[in-house]
C-alpha positions in Angstrom: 123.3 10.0 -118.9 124.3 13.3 -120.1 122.0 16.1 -120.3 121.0 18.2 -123.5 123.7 21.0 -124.0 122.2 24.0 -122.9 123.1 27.2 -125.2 121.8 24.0 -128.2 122.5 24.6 -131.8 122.5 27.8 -133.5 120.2 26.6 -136.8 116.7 27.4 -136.0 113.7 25.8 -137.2 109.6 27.1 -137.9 107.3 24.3 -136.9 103.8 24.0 -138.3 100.7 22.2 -137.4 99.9 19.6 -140.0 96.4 20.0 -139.9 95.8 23.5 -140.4 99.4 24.6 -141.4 99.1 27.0 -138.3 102.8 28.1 -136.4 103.4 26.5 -133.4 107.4 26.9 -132.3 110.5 28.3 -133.4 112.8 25.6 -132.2 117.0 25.5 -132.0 117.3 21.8 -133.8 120.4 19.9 -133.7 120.8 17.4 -136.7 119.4 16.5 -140.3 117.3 13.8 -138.9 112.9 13.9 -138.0 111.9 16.1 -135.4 111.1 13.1 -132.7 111.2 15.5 -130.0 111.6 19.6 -128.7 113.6 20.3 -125.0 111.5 23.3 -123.7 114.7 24.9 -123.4 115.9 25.3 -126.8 112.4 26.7 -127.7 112.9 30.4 -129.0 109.4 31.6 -129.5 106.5 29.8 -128.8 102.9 30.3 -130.7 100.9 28.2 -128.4 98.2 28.8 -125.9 98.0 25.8 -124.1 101.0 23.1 -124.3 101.1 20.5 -127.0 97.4 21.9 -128.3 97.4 23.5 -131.6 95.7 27.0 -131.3 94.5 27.1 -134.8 92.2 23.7 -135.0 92.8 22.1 -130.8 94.5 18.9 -131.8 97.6 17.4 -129.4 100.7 17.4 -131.4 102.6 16.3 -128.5 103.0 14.9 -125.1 104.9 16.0 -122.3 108.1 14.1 -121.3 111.2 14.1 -119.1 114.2 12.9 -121.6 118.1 12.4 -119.8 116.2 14.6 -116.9 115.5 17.8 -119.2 111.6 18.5 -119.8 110.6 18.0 -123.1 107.9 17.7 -126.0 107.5 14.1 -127.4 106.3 14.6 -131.1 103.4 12.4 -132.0 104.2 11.3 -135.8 102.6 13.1 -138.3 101.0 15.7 -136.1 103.7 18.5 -136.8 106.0 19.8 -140.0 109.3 22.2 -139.8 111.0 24.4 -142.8 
């Protein structure tokens, strides 16, 4: 399988804790689709303290996964929004 390209897409993305509405990422995302997961790589600023724990209210939004061999966040649905 292919990996993830690298340098990623150029449209950047603010993602949000559902909860508390609190910033988590900024996030290069490819596509119009759901965010179903984030490749570490293409993360441009990141707001947390701790890895997939919210620093505003301490709820997992996410789970740690390897996708096509690139380290990755695996979304759990509902947890996160992005403008």
């Amino acid at each position: 399988m292919a990996k993830p390209n690298k340098k990623g897409p150029t449209r950047t993305v603010d993602i949000f804790c559902s909860a508390c509405k609190a910033p988590l990422f900024k996030y290069r995302k490819g596509g119009k689709g759901a965010l179903i997961k984030c490749f570490i790589e293409r993360i441009t600023e990141d707001f947390t303290n701790e890895a997939c724990i919210c620093p505003n209210c301490n709820r997992p939004f996410a789970r740690h996964a390897l996708i096509k061999g690139t380290p990755a966040y695996k979304m759990i649905g509902g947890k996160v929004i992005f403008k």
